[in-house]
N, C-alpha and C positions, 0 to 999 in steps of 0.2 A: 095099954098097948099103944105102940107110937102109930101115927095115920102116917100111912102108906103115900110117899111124894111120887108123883107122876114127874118121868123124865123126859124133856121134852124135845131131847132126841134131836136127830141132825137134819130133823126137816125142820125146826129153826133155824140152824146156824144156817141149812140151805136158803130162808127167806132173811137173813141178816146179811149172807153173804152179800161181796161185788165184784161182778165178772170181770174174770182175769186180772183182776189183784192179788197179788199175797197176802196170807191172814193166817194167825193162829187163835185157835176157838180157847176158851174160859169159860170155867163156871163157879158159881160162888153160893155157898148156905147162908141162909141168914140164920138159921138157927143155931150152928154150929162157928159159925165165921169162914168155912174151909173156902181156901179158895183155889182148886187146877185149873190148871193148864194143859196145850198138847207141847211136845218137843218144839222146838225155834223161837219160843219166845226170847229168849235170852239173844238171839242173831237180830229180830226183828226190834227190841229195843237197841238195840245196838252196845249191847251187857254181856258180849262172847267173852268168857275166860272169867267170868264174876261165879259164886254161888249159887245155888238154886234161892238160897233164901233172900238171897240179894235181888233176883228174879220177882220173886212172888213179893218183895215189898214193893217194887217198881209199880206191878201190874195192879197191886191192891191202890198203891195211890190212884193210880190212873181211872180205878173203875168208882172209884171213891163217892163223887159227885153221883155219880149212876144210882148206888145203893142209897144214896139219901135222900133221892127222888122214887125209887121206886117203895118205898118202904112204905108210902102212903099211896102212889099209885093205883089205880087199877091194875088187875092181874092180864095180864097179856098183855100188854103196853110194851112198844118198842122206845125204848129212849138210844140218844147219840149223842156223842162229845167228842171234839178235838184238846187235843194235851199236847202240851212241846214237849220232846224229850230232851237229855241232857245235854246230846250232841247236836243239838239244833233240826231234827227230826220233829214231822206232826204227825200223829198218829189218832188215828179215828177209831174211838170205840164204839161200837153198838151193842146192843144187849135188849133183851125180851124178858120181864118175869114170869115165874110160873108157880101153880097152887097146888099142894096135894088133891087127892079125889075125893076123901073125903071134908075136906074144907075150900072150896074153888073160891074162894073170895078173901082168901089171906095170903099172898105172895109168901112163896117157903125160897125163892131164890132168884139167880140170874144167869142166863145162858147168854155169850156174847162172843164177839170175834174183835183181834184187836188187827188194826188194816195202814201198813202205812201209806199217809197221806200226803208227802211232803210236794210230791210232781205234779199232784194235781194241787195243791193249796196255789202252787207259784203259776200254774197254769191259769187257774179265777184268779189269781192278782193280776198276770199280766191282761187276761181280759175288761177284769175293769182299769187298768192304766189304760189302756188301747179307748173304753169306750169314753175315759174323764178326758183324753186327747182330743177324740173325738167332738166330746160336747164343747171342747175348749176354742176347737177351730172353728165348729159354728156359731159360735157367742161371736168370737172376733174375725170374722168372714168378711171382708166388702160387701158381700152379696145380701141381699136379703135374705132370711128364710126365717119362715114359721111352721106351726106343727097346727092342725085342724080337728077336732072329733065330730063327726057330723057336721062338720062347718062352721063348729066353734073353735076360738083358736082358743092354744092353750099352755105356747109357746111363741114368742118372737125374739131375736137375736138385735142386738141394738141397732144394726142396718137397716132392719127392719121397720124398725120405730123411727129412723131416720127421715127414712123414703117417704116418710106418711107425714113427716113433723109432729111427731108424738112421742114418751116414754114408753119404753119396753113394758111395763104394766098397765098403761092406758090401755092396751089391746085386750090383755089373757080376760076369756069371757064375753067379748065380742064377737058377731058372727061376721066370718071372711066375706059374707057380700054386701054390707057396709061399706068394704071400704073397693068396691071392685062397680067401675062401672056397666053399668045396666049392659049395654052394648057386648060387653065382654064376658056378662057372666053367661051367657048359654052354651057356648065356647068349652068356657071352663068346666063348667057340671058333667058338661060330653065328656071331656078329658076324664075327670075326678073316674064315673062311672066303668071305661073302661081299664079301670087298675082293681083286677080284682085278687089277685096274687102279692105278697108280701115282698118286699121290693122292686116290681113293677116300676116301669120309669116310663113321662109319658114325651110325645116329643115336645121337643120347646117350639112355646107361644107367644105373640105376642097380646099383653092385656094392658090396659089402661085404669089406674088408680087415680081411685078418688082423695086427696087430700082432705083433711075437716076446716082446710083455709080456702079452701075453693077448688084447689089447683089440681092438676092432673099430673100423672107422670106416665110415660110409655116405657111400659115392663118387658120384657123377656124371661115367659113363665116357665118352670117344672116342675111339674108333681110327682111324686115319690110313694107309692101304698109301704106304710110302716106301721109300726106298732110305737107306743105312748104309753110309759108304765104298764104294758099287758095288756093293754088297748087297742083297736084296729083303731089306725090313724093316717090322715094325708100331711106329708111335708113337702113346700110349696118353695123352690129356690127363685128369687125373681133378681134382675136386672134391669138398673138404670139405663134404655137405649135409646135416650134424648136427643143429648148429644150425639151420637153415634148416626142416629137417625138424620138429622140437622148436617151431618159433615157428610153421606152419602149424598143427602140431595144436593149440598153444593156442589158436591166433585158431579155430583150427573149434570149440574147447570154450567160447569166449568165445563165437561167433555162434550155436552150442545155448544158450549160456547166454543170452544176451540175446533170442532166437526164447524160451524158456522161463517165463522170469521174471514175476511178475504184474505187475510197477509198469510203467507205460510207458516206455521209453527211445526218447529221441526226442536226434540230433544236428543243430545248426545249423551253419552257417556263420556268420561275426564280424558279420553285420546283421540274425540272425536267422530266417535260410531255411533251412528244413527238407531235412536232406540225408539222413538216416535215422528209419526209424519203421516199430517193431516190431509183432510180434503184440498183445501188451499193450497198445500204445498207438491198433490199432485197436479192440480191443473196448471200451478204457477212452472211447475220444472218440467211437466210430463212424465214423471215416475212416480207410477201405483205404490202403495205403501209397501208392498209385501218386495216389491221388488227395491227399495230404500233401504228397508231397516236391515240393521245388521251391515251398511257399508261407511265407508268414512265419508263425511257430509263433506268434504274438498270435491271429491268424485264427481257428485251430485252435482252440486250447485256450478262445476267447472271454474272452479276459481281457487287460488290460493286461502283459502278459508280455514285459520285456527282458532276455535274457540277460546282458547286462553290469551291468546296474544290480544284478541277482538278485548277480552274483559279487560288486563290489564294496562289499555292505552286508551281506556275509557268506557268502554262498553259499546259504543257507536262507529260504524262503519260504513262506507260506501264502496260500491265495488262493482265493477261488470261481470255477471254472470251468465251461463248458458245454459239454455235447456236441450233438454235430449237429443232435438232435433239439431242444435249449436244455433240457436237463434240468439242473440245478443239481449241480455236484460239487464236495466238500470236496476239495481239493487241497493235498498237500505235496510242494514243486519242492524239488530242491536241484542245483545249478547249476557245472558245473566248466568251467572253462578248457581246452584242446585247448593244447597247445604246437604249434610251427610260423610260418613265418611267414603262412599263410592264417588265423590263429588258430582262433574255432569255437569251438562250445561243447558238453558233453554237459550231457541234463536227465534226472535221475530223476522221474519223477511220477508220488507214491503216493497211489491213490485211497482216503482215509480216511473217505469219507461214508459209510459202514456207520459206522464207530466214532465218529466225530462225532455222526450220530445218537444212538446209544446213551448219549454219554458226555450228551448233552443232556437224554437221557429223565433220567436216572439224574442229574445237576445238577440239572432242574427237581423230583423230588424233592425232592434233598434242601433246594433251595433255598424249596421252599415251606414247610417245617419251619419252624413257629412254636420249638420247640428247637433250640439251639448246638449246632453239630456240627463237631469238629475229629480228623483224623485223622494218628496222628503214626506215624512210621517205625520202624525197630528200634532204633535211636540215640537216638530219641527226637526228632527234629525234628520241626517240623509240616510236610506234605505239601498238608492239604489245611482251607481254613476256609468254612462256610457263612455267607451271608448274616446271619442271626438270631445267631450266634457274633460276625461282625464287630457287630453291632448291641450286642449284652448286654453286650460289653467292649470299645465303644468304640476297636475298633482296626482295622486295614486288611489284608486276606489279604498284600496285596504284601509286608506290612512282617513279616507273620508267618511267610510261610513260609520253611523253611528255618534256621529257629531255634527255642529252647526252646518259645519262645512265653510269653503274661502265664498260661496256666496251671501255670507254674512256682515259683509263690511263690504258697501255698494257706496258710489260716489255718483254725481249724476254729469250730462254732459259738462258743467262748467267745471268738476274737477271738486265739487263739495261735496263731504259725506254726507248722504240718505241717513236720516235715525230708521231703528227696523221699523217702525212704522210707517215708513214711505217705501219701502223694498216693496217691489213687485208680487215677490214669494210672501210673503207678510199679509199684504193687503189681501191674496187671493184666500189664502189662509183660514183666516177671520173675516171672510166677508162672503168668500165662494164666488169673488167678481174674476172673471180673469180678467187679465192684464197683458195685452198688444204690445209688442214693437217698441216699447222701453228700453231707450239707449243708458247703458248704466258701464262704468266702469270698478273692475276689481284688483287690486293690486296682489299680485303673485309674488312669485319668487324672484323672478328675472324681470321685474319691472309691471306697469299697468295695462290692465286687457281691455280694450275698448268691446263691450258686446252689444247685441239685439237681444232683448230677452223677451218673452212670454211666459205665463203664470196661467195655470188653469186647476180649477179643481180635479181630484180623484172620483171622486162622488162628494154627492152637498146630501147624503139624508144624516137626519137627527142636526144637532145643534154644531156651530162651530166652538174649535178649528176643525180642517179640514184637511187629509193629506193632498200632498200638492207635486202635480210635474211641471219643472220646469223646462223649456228649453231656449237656448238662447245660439246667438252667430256671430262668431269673432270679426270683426267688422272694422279689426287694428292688423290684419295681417302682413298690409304692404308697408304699413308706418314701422312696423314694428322690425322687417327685415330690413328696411333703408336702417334705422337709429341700431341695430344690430352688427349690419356693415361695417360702419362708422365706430362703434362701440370697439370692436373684433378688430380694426386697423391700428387703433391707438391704444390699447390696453394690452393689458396681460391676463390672460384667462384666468389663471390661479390667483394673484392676489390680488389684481382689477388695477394695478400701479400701471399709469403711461408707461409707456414700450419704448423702442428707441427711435421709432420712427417721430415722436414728440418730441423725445428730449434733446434732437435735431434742428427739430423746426423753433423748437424754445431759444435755443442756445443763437443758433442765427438769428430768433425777432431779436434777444436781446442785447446779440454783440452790434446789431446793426440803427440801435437806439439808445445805447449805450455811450455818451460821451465822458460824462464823468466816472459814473462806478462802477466798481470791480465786480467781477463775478467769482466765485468758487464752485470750481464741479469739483465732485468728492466720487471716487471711484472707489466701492466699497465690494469687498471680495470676501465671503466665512469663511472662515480656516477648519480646514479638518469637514467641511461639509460633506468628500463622499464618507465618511467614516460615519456619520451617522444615517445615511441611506442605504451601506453595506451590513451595517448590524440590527438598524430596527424597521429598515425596509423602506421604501419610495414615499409610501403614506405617510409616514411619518416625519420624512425629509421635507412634504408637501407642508404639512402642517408647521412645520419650523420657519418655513420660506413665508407662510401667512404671520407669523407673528411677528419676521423680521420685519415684513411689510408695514403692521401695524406702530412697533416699535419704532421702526424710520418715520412716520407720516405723524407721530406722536411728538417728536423729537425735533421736528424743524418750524421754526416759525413758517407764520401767515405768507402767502405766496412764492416760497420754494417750492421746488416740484422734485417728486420723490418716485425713481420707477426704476424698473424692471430688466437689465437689458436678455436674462437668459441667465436657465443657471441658478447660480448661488451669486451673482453679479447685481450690484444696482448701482443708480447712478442716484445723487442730490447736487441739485442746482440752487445754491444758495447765493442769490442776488441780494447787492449792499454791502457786501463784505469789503470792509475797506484796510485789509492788512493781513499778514500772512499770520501773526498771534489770534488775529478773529477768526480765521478761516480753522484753525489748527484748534480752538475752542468748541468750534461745531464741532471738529471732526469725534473730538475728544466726548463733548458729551454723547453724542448716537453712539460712540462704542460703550459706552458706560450707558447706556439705555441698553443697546444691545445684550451686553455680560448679565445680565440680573438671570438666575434660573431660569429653567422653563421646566414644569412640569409635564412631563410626555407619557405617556403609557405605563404609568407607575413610577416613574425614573427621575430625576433632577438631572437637568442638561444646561452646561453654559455654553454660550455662544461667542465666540469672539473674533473677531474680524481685521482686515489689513486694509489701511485706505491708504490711497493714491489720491494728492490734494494738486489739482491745478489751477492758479489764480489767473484770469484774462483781464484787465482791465483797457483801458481807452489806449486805443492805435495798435491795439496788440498784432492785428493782422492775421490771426488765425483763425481758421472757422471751427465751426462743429465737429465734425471730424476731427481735426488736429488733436483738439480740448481733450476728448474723451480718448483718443491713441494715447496723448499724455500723462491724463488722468491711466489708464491703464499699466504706462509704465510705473508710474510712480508708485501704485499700488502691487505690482510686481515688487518691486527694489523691497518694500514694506516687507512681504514676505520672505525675502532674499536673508533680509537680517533679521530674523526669528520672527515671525508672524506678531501679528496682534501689537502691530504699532502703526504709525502713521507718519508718511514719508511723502515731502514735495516733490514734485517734477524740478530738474534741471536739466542742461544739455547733454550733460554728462551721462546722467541716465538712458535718453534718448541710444546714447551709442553704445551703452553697454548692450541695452536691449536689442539692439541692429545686433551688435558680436553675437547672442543669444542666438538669434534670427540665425544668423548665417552657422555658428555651429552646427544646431541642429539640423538645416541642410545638409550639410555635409559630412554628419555622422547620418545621414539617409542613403547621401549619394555613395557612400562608403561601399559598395557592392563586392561581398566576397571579404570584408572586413580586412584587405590590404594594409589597410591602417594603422590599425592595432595588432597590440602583441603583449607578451604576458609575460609579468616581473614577480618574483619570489620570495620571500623574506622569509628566513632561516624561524624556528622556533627550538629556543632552547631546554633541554632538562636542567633545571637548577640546580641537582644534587649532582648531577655527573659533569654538567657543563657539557655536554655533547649535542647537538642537532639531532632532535625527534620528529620533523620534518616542518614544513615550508608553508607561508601564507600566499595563497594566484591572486596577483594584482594586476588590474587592465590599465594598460597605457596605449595614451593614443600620440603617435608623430604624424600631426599635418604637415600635409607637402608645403603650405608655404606661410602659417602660423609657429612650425616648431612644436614641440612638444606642448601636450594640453594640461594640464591640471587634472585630475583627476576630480577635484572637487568641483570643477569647473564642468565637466563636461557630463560627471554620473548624475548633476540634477538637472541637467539637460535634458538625460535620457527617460530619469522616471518621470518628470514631469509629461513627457510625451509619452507616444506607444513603441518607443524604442528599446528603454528595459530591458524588457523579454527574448527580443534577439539578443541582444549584447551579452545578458546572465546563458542563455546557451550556447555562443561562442563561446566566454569565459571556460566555460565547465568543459566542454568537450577539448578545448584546445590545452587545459593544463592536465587533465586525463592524460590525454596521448602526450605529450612534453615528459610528465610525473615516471608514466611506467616506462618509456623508454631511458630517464634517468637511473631510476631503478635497478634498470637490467643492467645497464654499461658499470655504475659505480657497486653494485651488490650491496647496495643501503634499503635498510628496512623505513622508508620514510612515508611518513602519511601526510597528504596533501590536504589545506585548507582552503573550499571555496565560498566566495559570500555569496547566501541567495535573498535578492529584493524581495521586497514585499508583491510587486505582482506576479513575480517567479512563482510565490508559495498559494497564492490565490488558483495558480494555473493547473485547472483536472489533468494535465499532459505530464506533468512535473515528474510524476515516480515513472510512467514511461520511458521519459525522453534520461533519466539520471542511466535507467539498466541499460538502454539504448547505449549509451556515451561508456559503461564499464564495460559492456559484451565488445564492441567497437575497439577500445584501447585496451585490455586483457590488466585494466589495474583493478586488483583485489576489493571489493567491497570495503570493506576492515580499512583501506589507506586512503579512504576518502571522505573528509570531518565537512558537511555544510555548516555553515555560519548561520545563524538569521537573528535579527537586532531583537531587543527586548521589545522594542516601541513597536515591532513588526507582529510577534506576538499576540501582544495586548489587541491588537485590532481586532481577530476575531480568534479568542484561543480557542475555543471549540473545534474552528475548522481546522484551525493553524497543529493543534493535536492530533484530529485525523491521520491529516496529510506526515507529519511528525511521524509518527507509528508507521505509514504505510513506507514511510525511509528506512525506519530502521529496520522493517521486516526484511528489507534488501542487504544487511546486514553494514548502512552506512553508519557512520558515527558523526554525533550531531553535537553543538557548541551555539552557547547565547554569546553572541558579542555585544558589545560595548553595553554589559552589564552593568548597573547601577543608576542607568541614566532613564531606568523607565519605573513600572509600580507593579510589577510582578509577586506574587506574596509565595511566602513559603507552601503553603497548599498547592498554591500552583505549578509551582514547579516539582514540588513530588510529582505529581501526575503526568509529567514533562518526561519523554524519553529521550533526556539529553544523558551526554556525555560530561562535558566541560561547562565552566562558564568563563568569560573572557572579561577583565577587568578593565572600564574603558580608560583610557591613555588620561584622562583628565583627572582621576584620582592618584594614578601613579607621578605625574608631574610635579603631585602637590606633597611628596612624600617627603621629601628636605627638606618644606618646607614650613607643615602644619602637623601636628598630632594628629588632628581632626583624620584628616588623609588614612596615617597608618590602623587610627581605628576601625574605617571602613574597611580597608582591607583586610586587617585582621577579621573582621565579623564576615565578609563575603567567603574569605577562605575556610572558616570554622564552619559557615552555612555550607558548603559547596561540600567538602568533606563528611558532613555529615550524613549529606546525601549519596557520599560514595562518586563524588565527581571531581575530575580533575580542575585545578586554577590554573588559567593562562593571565600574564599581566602582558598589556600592550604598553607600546611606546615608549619602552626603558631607552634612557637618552645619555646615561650616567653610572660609574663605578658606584656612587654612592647610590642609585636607585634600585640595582641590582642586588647591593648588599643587604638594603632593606628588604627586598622581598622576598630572601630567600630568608632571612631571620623571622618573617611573618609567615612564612610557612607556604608560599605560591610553590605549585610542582613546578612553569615553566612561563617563558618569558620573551618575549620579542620587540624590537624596536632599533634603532639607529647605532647603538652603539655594541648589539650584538652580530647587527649587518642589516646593509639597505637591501631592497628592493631591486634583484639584478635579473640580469638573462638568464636561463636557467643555464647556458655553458659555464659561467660566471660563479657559480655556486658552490661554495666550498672549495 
């Protein structure tokens, strides 16, 4: 009869069961092999839509391992297994065997539930990923930490082993108060003690470690109540706070020292608002801290005060400041930069008005000293010069201090150089004797100082040298104004050449001792000298006049006299000259010393000059005066006939000069300009031949000379200050002449006037032009200025200006006698001309040279390309006409298209 199996019913599967999971229960015979199931299995492996049989092989694999374990087992033994299933599913079996009644000790089966486990399988992975993260951060932590059982460690993290100077396994097995000192461990045990819950944390401490090399380290402790493989255990986080410790106490010995300090220390922020402000800085201003911060330190301090500008021009500042009350205070800022990206600034600010005062009392002293007072260092520099000192030896503290200084080169009353070891300041120096009423002279700048000097020590402690004041009393003051006098009658300031009060009294000893030899005074004049005082200025005019000086007194033998009379003027009196070839050989070489460059302000400058040669020899009968009136003319006539030659006196000269003389009178006395009156010369269009309008020429009829020359009388003018009147008579009078032409004949004609060189110099000029068109109602558009190339050049810049500010008036503007100056093609782009005017001396040559009609042709080609009209002057001839219009000139005037008439006269 088979034995009876006890089933063991669903209060197994209730003890196999897992609350609220899903699960289908199983059972299995071993003696039969059978193995059921309840309904879902086939869902819960994930086998929906397969066979049952396909089911029950699934489930038989699964419990497989089960059966092969329990089949030796003990009976009631719970076994469990996880199994992947197909679709990446784990499923947890469990199962129970059980024994019939009559045999309870031989397993007749297995009762089990199968549970899927996939949520939780990923649940304990992700927990142990979290806790291997976990251990991974404390392996590689900064921090220290170790784990303790009883205060044995049993864990340390490599920081840990760090701290101590030891390997992370020197430790495990060591107890934690080894390495904790004495002092600290009662501390701790207190902590440890109160952690009696599992995660418990305790507050942080400070403890101090024992190194095994001596050393100590101050910790920042925390303990932690944990567990240690299932073990109650303490985890100890500790911190390096050495340093940390080390960098409070200095900021607390910095914030004593800044709470301390007399100077104010005051910090900004990068726009200048006040973010701290110390003790110092309330007693030094009178504002309390609270009432400071938070405002812009300008406010405060009452001054112009920027932080940044303070750094950027050095860091150091001086400045009068005020405090609250506006009480005035000497202030010394010095200004640092804050690193950071909020920038900021610190300001030290030392209140020096105590020592300012003082140093003021103690200056105004010494500064009132009628005695030089100079006080030199142990080296011997000078440190310190008074007023009266800079005065007596004409020199500047700036320049003295911190050098020998001019009392370094001493002479004694006979006029011999002192070695520094006989100086006053010397002896006192290295010896700490002072030194009384020592007559010494010093050579300065403007000749030698006669003093009184004394020498005394600063203080004599420790060894010499010694610094040293001296003072001393000019005791040459009345010698030195007489030899000044004397000096200031006969000389010339600027370049120290006899004046003409010398060259007077020379020229009389010599004509009055003079029987046999001749003398030569050579009247020397620069050409073109204001031109380089108008363009690079006075100073520099000065400095030209010093070299000419040098270059004359270079240039003459032994005992000529070389001087000054004013000016760009000088006079050489060359005694022994026995012929007018000798005389004319001086003259020749000084102007060839003269011409060599001169380098000025960057620039290469020549210099060339017109001399006037008068020879006086025995009986001549004329004195000093005469000579040099002569010498004057003759140096005129030099200029007359193109500068930069050298021209004798004769009588003839004499009288030209007298005509000279008296023209100019009398183009002065000329009041209302009665005299003059204004002649016209046609300007033709070369393609039409028709008159395009008319050149205003000034003519003068003296009442009882007769008609004057024009060339005669216009260098009359600019040489003088006459010019200027004449060019605005000119202008005004052919204006009004032009437009009442105009109206009577119904000719569209534009009128040509010439403006001088000081016309265009004159700020009045575009005034007095609209003046003279609003006055005579002639059209802007009909009125062409003239001004020379050579007029130009002098100063284009201005001459540009003024140029523009004409044409804004809508005049039309023309270069005349083009080609005779050095105007460049750039320049003249920039030029708001109209025309250029070809001067009469290339058209003359046009018969007669190739050379000629090239020029022309290229002035024309230039002119045209500029979009400017050509005027040729001075056509005199059928055939010069022909030329120019075949060379392409628009238009053309001169003698043989019509003279220079009255304007009724005209056409």
């Amino acid at each position: 009869m088979r034995a009876q199996t006890v089933d063991p019913g669903r209060a197994v599967v209730s003890d196999l069961a897992l609350p609220g999971r899903p699960m289908v229960t199983w059972r299995l015979e071993f003696a039969t092999g059978a193995l059921t199931a309840d309904p879902g299995l086939d869902t819960l492996l994930g086998l929906g839509g397969t066979t049952p049989q396909h089911v029950t092989a699934a489930l038989r694999a699964l419990v497989e391992p089960i059966r092969l374990a329990a089949r030796t087992a003990p009976v009631w033994q719970d076994f469990e297994v996880e199994q992947l299933v197909a679709d990446e599913r784990w499923m947890r079996i469990r199962a129970r065997s059980f024994a019939p009644e009559d045999a309870p000790a031989d397993p007749a089966g297995l009762v089990g539930i199968v549970v899927d486990d996939t949520d939780q399988l990923h649940t304990r992975q992700a927990m142990t990923d979290i806790s291997e993260r976990y251990r991974l951060l404390v392996d590689l932590s900064p921090d220290a930490v170790v784990v303790h059982e009883n205060g044995v460690l049993v864990y340390s993290n490599e920081a840990g082993a760090d701290l101590l100077g030891l390997q992370p396994g020197e430790l495990i097995g060591a107890h934690i108060t080894d390495f904790i000192h004495r002092d600290s461990v009662p501390k701790m045990l207190e902590r440890i003690a109160q952690l009696s819950q599992s995660g418990q944390v305790s507050a942080a401490a400070e403890a101090i470690l024992m190194r095994p090399d001596g050393g100590t380290v101050l910790t920042e402790a925390t303990s932690v109540r944990t567990t240690w493989e299932g073990r109650p255990a303490f985890q100890v986080i500790m911190r390096d706070i050495t340093a940390r410790r080390a960098a409070e106490a200095a900021l607390k010995y910095q914030a004593l020292l800044v709470a301390q300090v007399s100077d104010a220390l005051i910090a900004t922020s990068a726009d200048g608002t006040v973010t701290s402000w110390n003790p110092a800085a309330e007693a030094v201003y009178g504002y309390a801290a609270g009432e400071a911060i938070g405002r812009p330190v300008a406010s405060l301090v009452g001054a112009d005060l920027d932080p940044a500008l303070v750094v950027r021009a050095g860091g150091i500042t001086e400045a009068i400041h005020r405090r609250s009350d506006g009480t005035e205070l000497n202030i010394r800022v010095s200004v640092a930069a804050l690193g950071g990206s909020d920038g900021g600034f610190v300001l030290v600010c030392a209140d020096e008005t105590a020592r300012h005062r003082a140093e003021q009392y103690f200056a105004t002293v010494v500064a009132s000293l009628d005695e030089g007072v100079m006080v030199r260092d142990e080296r011997g520099r000078i440190i310190s010069v008074n007023p009266a000192a800079e005065r007596i030896l004409n020199v500047r503290a700036s320049d003295s201090i911190g050098h020998a200084g001019p009392l370094s080169e001493l002479c004694d009353e006979d006029g011999t150089p002192l070695r520094e070891d006989q100086q006053p300041g010397y002896i006192t120096q290295h010896t700490g004797r002072p030194e009384h009423a020592r007559i010494t002279g010093v050579d300065g700048r403007h000749g030698r100082a006669w003093l009184s000097m004394n020498a005394r020590p600063l203080s004599t402690g420790g060894e010499p040298p010694y610094p040293v004041v001296i003072s001393f009393t000019d005791i040459t003051e009345r010698r030195e104004i007489g030899e000044r006098l004397v000096y200031e009658a006969t000389h010339d300031h600027l370049t120290g050449l006899a004046n003409r009060a010398v060259v007077v009294s020379r020229l009389n000893e010599s004509l009055s001792r003079s029987a046999e030899t001749a003398s030569a005074v050579l009247f020397i004049d620069l050409d073109n000298f204001k031109f380089i005082n108008d363009s690079l200025g006075h100073s520099a005019g000065d400095d030209v006049l010093r070299i000419v000086s040098r270059r004359l007194g270079n240039g003459v033998r032994s005992g000529s006299l070389v001087a000054r009379l004013g000016g760009d003027e000088f006079i050489v009196v060359a005694e022994g000259v026995r012929s007018p070839s000798e005389a004319l050989q001086v003259a020749e070489r000084l102007r060839e010393s003269l011409a060599r460059p001169v380098s000025l302000g960057g620039r290469r400058l020549r210099i060339n000059a017109s001399v006037g040669i008068v020879l006086a020899g025995p009986g001549d009968g004329r004195g000093a005066e005469d000579l040099l009136r002569d010498a004057d003319v003759a140096m005129y006539q030099a200029k007359q006939r193109g500068r930069g030659r050298c021209e004798f006196f004769d009588s003839g000269l004499r009288e030209r000069a007298m005509r000279r003389m008296q023209l100019e009178e009398d183009l002065r006395n000329d009041s209302g300009h009665r005299q003059l009156w204004m002649a016209y010369q046609p300007i033709v269009d070369l393609p039409t031949g028709q008159p395009v309008g008319v050149e205003a020429l000034l003519r003068w009829t003296h009442p009882v000379l007769g008609a004057i020359s024009p060339g005669e009388f216009i260098p009359v003018a600019e040489e003088s200050d006459l010019i200027e009147d004449l060019g605005r008579f000119a202008l005004q009078q052919a204006a009004a002449e032009m437009s009442v032409l105009r109206a009577e004949r119904g000719m569209d004609l534009h009128i040509n006037v010439n403006l001088s060189a000081r016309q265009l110099d004159d700020p009045a000029l575009v005034a007095n032009v609209k003046r003279v068109l609003d006055e005579s109602g002639l059209p802007p558009s009909a009125l062409c200025m003239e001004i020379t190339e050579t007029t130009l050049m002098r100063d284009a810049a201005a001459a540009t200006r003024r140029m523009n500010a004409l044409r804004d008036l809508g005049v039309l503007l023309a270069i005349d006698d083009f080609g005779t100056g050095y105007s460049s093609l750039a320049h003249l782009r920039r030029l708001p001309i109209d025309a250029l005017k070809i001067d009469q001396s290339f058209v003359a040559g046009l018969s007669e040279s190739t050379d000629a009609e090239v020029i022309v042709t290229s002035i024309a080609a230039l002119a045209h390309a500029l979009r400017l009209k050509v005027v040729a002057e001075g056509v005199e001839t059928e055939d010069q006409l022909r030329i120019l219009t075949e060379l392409g000139c628009d238009r053309a005037q001169g003698f043989y298209l019509g003279r220079p008439v009255p304007p009724a006269e005209l056409f």
